[in-house]
N, C-alpha and C positions, 0 to 999 in steps of 0.2 A: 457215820455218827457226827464226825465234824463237820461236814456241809450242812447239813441239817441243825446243829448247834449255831453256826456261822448265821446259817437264813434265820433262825428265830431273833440272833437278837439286832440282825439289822432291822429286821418285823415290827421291836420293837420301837425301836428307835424311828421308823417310819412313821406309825403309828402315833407315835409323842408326834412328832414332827405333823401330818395330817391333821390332825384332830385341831390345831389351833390354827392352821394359815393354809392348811394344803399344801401339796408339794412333797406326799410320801414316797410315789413313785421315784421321784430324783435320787431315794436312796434302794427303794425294795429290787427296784426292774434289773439294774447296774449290779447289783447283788446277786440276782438270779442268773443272769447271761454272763457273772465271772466264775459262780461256784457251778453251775449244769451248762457247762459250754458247747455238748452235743447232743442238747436238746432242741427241736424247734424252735424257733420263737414264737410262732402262736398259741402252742403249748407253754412257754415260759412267762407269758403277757394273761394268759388265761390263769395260770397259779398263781400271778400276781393279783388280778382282780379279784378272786377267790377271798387271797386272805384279805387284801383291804377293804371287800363291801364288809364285811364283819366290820372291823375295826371302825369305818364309817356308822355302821347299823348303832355301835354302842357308843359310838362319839355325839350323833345326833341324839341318839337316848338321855345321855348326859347331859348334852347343851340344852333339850328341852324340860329337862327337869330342874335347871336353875336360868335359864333364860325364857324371857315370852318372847316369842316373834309374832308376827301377823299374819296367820295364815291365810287371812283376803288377798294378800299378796305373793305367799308363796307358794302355793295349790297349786295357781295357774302358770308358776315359773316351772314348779318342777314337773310339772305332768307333761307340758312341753317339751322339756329336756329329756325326759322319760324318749317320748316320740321321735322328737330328732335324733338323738344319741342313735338309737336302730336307723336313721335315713343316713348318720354320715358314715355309720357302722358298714353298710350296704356298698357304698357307694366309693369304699377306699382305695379300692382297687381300678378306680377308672380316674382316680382325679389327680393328678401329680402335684405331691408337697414338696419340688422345688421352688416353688413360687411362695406357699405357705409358710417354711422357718421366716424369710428374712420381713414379710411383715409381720409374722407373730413377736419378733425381734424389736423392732422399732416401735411395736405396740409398747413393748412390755417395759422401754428405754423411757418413755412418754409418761406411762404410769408412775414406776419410779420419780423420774424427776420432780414430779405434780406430787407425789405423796409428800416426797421429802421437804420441796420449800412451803408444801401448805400444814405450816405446823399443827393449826387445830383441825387438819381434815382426819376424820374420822373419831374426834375426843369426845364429841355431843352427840347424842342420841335425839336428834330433832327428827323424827320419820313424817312425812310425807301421808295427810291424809287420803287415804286409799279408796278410789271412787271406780269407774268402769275403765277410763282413761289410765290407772297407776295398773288396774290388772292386765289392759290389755297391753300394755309397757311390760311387766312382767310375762308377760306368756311371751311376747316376742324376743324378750333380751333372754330367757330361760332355753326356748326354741333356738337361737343363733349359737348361746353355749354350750347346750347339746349336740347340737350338730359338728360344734369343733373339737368337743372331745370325744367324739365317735369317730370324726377325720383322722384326727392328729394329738390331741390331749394334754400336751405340756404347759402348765399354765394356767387351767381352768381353774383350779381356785383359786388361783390371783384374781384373774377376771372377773368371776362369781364375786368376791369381796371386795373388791375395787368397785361395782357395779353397784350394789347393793350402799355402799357408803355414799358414793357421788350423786345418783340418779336416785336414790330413795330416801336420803339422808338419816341412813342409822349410823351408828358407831361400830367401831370394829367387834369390838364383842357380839352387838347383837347382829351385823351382816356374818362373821366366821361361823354364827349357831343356823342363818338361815339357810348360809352355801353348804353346810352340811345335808341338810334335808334334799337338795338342788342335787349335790354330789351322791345322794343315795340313790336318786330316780337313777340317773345315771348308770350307776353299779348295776342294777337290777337289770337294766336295756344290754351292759354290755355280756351280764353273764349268762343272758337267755340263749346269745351265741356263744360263747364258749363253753358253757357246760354242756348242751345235748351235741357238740361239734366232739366233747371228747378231750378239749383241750387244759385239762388241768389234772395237774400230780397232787393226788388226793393225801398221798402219802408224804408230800412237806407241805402241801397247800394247810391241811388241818390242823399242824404245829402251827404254822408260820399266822394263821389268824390267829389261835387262843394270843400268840405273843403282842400282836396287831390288835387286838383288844383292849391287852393288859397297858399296852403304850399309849393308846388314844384313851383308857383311862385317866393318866396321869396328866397329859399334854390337854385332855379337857378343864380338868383340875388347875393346870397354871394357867391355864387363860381365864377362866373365870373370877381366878383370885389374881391376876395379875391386870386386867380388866381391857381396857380400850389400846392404855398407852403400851403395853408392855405386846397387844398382837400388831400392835403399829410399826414396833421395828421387827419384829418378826415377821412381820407381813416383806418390808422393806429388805429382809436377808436375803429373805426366799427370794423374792423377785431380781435381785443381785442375782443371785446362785443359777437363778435360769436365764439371766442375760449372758452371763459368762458361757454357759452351757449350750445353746442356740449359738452362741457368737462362734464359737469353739467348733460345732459341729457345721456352720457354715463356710469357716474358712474353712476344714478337711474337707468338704464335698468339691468347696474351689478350687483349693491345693491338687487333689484329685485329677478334676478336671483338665488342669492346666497340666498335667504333667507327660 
């Protein structure tokens, strides 16, 4: 009863956290793999996606019912990412991500710095007239993100809303409601394989969403009333939290090595 109490309100609290900047897994996955420690991981990975496509399903529900986005342009991001996400899904087991962290790493170090000194990036909502040229930019930048969070995953809604602000020129608010939609195709590609594979605990996966709901209610709710600037350093925490996190988990695979 208290693991199960533990996982919902970290669910929560992913959830909050998700729903405005992405990056709920940095708290659900670390949650699961410390409270069910002799469970598989693909079984642990798969209860995690479980409860956060929910949580996503009502965060994008939300975003769209107080934000417009364009869907000329996000159709063709997500149905790509749909598709990729199963081709990096496929393909994880032959590609080795010790190469992967350390540029995902100096991506993310890159981003950062550029959000940070460019103070009005992301405060104006100037988008980018959408012609065949912006779609087919979307279908290929939606297609690469999918592919890397069916690789590898850490990160991807930084990248999604970093992408979306620079290359398409919306604001934080209305790229975090589009990379929701983006992060939904997603969810659905990855749980085609882990639900008929078997790998998910129904019995915390089905708490741990209702709570993964109730949090990406809320966490929808301050960013839309908190608007551009307030998912601007939000966006800027996160991406901290998983430079520290990557950096962390590259030195112990070094330290490791060298020893």
């Amino acid at each position: 009863m208290l693991t199960l109490l533990s996982l919902c309100l970290f669910s929560f609290l992913a959830g909050l956290i998700d729903a405005a900047v992405g990056g709920g897994g940095l708290i659900q996955i670390p949650a699961l793999f410390t409270t069910l420690p002799r469970e598989v991981p693909a079984t642990l990975l798969g209860t995690n996606k479980f409860a956060s496509a929910w949580g996503t399903l009502f965060a994008t529900r939300s975003y769209l019912a107080r934000v417009k986005v364009d869907w000329a342009l996000i159709l063709p991001a997500a149905a790509s990412a749909l598709v990729m996400a199963f081709a990096g899904a496929a393909v994880v087991s032959k590609v080795p991500t010790g190469w992967i962290r350390p540029f995902v790493l100096c991506t993310l170090i890159v981003i950062a710095v550029y959000t940070f000194r460019r103070k009005d990036f992301g405060s104006l909502h100037k988008p980018v007239v959408v012609g065949r040229r912006q779609q087919a930019l979307a279908l290929l930048l939606g297609g690469g993100i999918g592919f890397y969070d069916g690789l590898f995953g850490p990160g991807t809604g930084s990248f999604l809303i970093f992408l979306f602000v620079r290359v398409f020129g919306l604001d934080f608010l209305h790229a975090s409601a589009s990379a929701k939609v983006v992060n939904l195709a997603t969810n659905i590609a990855a749980l085609s394989f882990f639900v008929p594979a078997g790998r998910v605990l129904y019995g915390y996966a089905a708490m741990m969403a209702c709570c993964n709901i109730a949090g990406s209610m809320v966490g929808t709710r301050l960013a839309v009333k908190g608007g551009a600037r307030l998912i601007r350093w939000l966006f800027l925490c996160l991406t901290i939290v998983l430079i520290v996190k990557l950096a962390h988990d590259q030195w112990s695979l070094w330290a490791a090595a060298s020893a």
